[in-house]
Structures are given as C-alpha cells and as structure tokens.
ROSE-4610 file (N, C-alpha, C; in Angstrom, 1 decimal, always signed):
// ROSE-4610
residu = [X/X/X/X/X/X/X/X/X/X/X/X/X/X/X/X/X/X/X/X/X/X/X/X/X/X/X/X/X/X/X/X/X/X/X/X/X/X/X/X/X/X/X/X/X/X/X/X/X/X/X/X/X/X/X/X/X/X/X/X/X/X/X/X/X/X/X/X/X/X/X/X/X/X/X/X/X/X/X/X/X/X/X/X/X/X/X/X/X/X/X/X/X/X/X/X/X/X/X/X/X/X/X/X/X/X/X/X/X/X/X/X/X/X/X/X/X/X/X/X/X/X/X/X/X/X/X/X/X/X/X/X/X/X/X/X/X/X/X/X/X/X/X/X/X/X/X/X/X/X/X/X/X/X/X/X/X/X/X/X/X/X/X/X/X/X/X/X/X/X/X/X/X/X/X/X/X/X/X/X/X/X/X/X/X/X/X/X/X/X/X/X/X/X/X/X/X/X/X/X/X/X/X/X/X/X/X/X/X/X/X/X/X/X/X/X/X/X/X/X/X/X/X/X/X/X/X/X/X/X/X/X/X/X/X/X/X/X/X/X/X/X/X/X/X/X/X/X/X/X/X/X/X/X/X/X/X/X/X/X/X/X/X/X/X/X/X/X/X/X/X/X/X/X/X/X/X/X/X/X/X/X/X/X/X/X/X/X/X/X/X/X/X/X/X/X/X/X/X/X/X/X/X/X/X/X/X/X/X/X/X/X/X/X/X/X/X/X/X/X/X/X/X/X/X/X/X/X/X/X/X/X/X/X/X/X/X/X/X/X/X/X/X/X/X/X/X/X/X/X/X/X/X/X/X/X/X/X/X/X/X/X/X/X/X/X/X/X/X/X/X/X/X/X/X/X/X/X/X/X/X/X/X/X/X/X/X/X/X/X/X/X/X/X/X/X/X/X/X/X/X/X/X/X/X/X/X/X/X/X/X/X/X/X/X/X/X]
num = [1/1/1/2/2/2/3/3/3/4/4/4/5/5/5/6/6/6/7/7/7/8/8/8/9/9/9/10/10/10/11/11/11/12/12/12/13/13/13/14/14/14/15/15/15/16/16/16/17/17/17/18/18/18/19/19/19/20/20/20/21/21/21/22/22/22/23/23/23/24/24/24/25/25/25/26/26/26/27/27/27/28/28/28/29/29/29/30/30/30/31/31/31/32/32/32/33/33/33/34/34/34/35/35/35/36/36/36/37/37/37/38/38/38/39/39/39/40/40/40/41/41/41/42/42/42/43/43/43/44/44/44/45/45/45/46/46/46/47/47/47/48/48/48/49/49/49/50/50/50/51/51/51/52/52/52/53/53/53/54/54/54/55/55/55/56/56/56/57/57/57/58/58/58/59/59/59/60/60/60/61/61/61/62/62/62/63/63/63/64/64/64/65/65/65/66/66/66/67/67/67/68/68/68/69/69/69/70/70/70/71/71/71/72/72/72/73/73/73/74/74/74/75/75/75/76/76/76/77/77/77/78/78/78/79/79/79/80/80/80/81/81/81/82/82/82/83/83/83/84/84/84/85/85/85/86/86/86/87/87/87/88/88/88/89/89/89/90/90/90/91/91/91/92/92/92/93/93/93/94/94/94/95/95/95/96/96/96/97/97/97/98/98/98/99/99/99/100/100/100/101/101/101/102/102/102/103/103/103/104/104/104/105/105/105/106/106/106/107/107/107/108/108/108/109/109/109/110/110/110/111/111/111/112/112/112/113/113/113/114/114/114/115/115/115/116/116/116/117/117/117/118/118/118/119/119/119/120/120/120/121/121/121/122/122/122/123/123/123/124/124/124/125/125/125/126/126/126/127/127/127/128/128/128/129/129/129/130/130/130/131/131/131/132/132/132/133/133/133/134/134/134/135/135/135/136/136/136/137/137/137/138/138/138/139/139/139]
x = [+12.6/+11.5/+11.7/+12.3/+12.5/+13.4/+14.7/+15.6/+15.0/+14.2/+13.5/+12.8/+12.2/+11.1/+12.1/+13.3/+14.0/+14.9/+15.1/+16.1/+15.2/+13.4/+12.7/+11.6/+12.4/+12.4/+10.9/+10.3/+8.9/+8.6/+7.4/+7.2/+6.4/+7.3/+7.4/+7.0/+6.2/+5.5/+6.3/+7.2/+7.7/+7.4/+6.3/+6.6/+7.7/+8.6/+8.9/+10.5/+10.9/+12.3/+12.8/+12.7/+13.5/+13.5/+13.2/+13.7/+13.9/+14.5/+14.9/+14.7/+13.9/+13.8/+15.2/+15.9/+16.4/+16.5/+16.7/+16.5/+18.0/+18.2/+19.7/+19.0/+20.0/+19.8/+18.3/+17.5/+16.5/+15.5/+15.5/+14.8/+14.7/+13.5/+13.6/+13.9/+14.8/+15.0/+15.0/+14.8/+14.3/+15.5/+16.6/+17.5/+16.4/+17.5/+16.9/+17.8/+17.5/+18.3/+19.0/+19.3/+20.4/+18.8/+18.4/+17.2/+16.0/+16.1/+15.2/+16.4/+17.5/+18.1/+17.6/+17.7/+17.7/+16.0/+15.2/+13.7/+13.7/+14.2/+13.9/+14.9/+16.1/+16.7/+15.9/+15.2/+14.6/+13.4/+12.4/+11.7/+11.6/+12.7/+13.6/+13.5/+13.7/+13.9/+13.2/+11.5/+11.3/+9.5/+9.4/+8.4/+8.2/+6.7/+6.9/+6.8/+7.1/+7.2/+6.3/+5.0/+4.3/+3.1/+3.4/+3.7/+4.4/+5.6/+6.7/+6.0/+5.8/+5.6/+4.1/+3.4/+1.9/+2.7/+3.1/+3.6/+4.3/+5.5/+5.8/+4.9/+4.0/+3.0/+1.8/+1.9/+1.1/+1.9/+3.2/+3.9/+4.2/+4.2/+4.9/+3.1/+2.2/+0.6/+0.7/+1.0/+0.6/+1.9/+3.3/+3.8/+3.5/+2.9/+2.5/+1.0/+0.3/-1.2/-0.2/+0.6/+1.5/+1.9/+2.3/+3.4/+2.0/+1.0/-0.1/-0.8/-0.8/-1.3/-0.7/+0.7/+1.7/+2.1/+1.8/+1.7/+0.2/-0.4/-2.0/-2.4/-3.6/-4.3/-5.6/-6.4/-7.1/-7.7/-8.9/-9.6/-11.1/-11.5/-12.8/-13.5/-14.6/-15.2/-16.9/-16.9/-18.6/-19.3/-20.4/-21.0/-22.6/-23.3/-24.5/-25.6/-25.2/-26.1/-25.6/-24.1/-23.8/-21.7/-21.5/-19.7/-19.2/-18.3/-17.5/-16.1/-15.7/-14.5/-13.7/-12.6/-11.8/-10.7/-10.2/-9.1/-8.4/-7.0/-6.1/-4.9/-4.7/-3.9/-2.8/-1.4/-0.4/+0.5/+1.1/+2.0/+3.7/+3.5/+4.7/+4.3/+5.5/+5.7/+5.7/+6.4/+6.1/+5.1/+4.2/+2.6/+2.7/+3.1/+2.8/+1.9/+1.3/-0.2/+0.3/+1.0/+1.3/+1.7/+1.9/+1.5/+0.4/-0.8/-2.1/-2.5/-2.7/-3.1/-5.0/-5.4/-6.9/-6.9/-8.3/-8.7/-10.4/-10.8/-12.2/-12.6/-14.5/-14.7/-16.1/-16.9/-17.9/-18.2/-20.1/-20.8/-21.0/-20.8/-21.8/-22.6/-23.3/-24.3/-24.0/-23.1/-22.5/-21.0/-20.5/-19.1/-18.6/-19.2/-18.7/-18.1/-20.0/-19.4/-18.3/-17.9/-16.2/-15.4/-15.7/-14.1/-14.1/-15.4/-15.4/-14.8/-14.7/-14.4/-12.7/-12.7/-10.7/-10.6/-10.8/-10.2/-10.3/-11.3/-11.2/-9.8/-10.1/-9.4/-7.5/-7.3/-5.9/-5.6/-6.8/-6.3/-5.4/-6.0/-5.6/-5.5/-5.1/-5.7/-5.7/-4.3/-4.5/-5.6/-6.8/-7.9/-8.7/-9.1/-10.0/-9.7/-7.8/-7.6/-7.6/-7.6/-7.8/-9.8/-10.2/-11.8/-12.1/-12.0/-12.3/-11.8/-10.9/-10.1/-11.0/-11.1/-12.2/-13.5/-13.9/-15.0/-15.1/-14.7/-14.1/-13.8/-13.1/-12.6/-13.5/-14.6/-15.0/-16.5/-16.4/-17.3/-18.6]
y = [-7.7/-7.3/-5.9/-4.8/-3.7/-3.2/-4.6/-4.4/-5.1/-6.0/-6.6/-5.2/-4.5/-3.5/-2.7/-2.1/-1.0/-1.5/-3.0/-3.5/-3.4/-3.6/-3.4/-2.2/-1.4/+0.3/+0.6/-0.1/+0.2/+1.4/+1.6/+2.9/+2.8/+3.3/+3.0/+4.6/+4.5/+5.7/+5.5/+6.4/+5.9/+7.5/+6.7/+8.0/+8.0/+6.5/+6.6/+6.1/+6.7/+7.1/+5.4/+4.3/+3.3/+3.7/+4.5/+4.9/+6.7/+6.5/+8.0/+8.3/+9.1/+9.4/+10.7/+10.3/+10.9/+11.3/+12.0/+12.5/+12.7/+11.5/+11.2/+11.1/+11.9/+11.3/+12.0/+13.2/+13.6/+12.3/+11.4/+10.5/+10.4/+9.8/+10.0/+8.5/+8.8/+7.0/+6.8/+6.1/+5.4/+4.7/+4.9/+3.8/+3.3/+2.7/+2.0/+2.7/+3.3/+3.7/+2.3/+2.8/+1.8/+1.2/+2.4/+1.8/+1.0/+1.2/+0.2/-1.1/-1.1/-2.3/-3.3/-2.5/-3.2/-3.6/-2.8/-3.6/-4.8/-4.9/-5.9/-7.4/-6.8/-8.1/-8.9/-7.8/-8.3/-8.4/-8.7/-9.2/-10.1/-10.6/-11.8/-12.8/-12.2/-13.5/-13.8/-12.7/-13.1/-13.6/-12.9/-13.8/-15.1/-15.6/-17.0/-16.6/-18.1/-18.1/-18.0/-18.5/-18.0/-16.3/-16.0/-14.5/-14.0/-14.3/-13.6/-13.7/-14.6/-15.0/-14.0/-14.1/-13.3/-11.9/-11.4/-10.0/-9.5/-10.4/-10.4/-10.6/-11.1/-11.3/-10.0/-9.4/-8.2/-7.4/-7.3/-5.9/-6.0/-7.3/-7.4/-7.1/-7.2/-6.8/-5.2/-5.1/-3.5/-2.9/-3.2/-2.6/-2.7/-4.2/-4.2/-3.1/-3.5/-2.2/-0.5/-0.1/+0.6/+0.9/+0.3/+0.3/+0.1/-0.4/-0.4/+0.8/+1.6/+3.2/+3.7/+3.9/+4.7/+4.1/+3.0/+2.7/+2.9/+3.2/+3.3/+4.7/+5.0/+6.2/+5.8/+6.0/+6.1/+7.1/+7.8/+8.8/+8.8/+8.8/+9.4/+10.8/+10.9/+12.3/+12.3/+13.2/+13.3/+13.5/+13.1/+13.9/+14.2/+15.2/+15.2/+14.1/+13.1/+12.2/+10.6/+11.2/+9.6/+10.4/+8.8/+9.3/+8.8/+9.0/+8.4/+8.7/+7.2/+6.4/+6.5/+6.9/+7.1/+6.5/+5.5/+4.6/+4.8/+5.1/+5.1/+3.6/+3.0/+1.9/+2.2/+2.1/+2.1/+1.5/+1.2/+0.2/+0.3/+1.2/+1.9/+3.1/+2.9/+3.9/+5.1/+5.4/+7.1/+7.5/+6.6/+7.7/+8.3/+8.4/+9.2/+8.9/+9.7/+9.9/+8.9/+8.5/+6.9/+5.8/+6.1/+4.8/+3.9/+4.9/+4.7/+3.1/+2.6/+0.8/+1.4/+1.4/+1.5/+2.8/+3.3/+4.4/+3.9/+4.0/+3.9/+4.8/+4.8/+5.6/+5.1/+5.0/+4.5/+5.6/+5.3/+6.1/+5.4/+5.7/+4.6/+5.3/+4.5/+5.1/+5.8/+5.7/+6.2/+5.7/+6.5/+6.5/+4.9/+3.8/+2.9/+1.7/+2.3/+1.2/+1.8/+3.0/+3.3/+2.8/+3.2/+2.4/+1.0/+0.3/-1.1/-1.3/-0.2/-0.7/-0.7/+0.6/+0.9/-0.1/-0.8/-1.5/-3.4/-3.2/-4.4/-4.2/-3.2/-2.5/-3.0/-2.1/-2.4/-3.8/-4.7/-5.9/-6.7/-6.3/-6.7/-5.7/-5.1/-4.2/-4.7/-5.7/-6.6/-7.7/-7.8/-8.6/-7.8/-6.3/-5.6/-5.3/-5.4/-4.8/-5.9/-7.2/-8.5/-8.7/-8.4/-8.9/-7.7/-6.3/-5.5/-6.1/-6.5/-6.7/-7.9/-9.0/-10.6/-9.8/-9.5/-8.7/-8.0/-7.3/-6.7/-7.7/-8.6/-9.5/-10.5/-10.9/-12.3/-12.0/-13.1/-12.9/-13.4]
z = [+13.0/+12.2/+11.6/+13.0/+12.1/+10.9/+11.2/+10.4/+9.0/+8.9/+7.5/+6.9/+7.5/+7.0/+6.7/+7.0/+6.8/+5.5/+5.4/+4.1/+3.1/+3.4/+2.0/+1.8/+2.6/+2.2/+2.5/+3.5/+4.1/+4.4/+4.0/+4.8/+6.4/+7.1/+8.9/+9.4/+10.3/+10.9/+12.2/+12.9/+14.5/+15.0/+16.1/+16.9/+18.5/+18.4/+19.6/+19.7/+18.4/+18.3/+17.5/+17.0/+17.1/+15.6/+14.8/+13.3/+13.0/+12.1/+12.1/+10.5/+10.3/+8.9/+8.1/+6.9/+6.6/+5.1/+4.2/+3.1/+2.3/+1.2/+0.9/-0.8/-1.7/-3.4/-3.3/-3.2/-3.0/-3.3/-1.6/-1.9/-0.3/+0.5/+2.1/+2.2/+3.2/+3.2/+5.0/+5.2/+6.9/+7.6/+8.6/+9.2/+10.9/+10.8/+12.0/+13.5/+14.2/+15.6/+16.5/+17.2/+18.3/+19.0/+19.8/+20.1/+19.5/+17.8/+17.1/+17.0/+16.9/+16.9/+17.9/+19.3/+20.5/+20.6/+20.2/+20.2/+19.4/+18.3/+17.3/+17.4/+18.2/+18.8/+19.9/+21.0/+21.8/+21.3/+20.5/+19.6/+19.4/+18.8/+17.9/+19.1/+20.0/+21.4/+22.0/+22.3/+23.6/+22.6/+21.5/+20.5/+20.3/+20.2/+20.3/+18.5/+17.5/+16.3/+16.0/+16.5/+15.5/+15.9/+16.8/+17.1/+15.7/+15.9/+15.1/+13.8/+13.3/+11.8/+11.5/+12.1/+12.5/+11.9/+12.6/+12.6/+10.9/+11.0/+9.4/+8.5/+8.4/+7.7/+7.6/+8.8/+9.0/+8.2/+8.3/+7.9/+6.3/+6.0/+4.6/+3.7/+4.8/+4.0/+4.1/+4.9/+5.1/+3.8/+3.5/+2.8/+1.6/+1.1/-0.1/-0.3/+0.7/+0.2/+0.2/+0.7/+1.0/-0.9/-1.4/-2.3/-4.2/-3.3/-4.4/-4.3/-3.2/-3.2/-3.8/-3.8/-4.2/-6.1/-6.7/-7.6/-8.6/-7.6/-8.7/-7.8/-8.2/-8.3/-8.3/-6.3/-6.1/-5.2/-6.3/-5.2/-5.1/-4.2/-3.5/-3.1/-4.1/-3.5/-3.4/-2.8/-2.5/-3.8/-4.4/-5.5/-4.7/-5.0/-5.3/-4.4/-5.1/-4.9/-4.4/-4.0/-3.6/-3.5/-3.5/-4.1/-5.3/-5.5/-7.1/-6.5/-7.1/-6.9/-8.4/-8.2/-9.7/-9.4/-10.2/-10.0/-11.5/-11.4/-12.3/-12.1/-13.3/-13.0/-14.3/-13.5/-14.2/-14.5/-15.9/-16.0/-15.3/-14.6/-14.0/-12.9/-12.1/-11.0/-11.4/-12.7/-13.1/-13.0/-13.5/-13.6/-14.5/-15.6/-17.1/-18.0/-18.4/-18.9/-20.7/-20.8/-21.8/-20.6/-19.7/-19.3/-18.6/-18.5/-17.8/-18.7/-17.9/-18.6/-18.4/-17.5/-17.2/-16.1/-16.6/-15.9/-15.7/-14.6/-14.3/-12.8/-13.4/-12.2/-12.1/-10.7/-10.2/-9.1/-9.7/-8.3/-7.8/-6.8/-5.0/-4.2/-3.8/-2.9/-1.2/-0.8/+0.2/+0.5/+1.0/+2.0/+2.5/+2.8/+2.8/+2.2/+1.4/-0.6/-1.7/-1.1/-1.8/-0.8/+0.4/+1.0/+0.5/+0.6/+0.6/-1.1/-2.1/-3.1/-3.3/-2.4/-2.8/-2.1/-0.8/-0.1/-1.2/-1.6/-2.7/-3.8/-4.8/-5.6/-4.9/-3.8/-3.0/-3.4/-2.6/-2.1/-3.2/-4.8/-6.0/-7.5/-7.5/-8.6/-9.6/-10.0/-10.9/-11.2/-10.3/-10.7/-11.8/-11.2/-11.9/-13.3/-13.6/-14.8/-15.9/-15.4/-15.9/-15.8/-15.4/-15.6/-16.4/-16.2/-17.5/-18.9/-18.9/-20.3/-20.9/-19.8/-20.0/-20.5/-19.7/-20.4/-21.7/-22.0/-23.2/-24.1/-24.4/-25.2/-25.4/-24.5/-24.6/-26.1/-26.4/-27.7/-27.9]
C-alpha cells in the first residue's frame, strides 16, 4: 500500500521513519524507506482482503480530498456575526486569476455549518460548479 501511495505521489505524513521526504526539480517528492518496504510487504500478507481493499479505498479518498484542497481555494473566517466561507474553483492547478471558473462566498451561522460546507464542497466541487451554472442557465 505504501508503495501505491508513493507511485501516485500522495501526500504521506510519517512520523515513524517508513518514508522519507526529499526535495528533487524544486519539487518535494516522498520515497519509500527499506523499513516502509518491509511494512507494506508485511501488510500485503498478513491483511485479510478485504481489510486491505478497506484501506486502499481509505487512502486513495484521503488523496483525492488531498489533491482537491490543493486544486481549489477554500477559506474560512470568523465575521461579526457568524463565519464566511470563500471558495475559489479553478480550471487548473496554476491558480491564475484567468483561470478562476467560479468564485463564491457564504455566511453561516457558526463554525460547524462551514466545516459542514467545505467538507461538502471537497467531497465534489464539481457538483456546486454544475448547479450554479443549472441555475443560472435554466429559463
């Protein structure tokens, strides 16, 4: 499993040595150690399948919400009277101000109904930028 996550350039938090972060082509890139080899062979063997499959399925979720942070622009801040949620959606990884597809922002009434929104928002961002547009277009 650690060798799947490290071939699709996950971002892996290790605090207990089986990856090693390194910085190549000013770009940080992640191998896998002897000692992550040997976890993930012994993994491989002593997991039941559908253990295993559970887990891949965890990680390949966590990289994608992972890779939709780092593709869109979401922030949270306190106002006044509540919070506001600002979400930028881009047609590209650059982030350049021609390629912003949708920009929106919402007040909520407290701290949970924003998490509960980014955490919607993550789950798809491409729903919200498709129902604004339905909306907008419909006659």
């Amino acid at each position: 499993m650690v060798e799947y996550l490290r071939r699709n350039q996950a971002v892996v938090y290790d605090d207990v040595g089986f990856l090693e972060s390194l910085f190549a082509l000013d770009r940080q890139q992640i191998r896998v150690t002897g000692a992550g080899r040997e976890a993930s062979e012994l993994l491989e063997t002593t997991l039941t399948i559908s253990v295993r499959e559970k887990a891949v399925r965890a990680a390949l979720r966590l990289m994608t919400l992972q890779r939709r942070e780092k593709e869109n622009d979401i922030e949270i801040s306190k106002t006044g009277a509540g919070y506001k949620i600002s979400v930028d959606i881009f047609s590209s990884a650059a982030k350049g101000e021609n390629d912003r597809l949708l920009s929106l922002s919402l007040y909520l009434a407290d701290a949970m109904q924003a998490e509960r929104v980014k955490k919607g928002f993550l789950d798809d961002p491409a729903r919200l930028c498709e129902a604004v547009m339905t909306a907008l277009l419909e006659q």
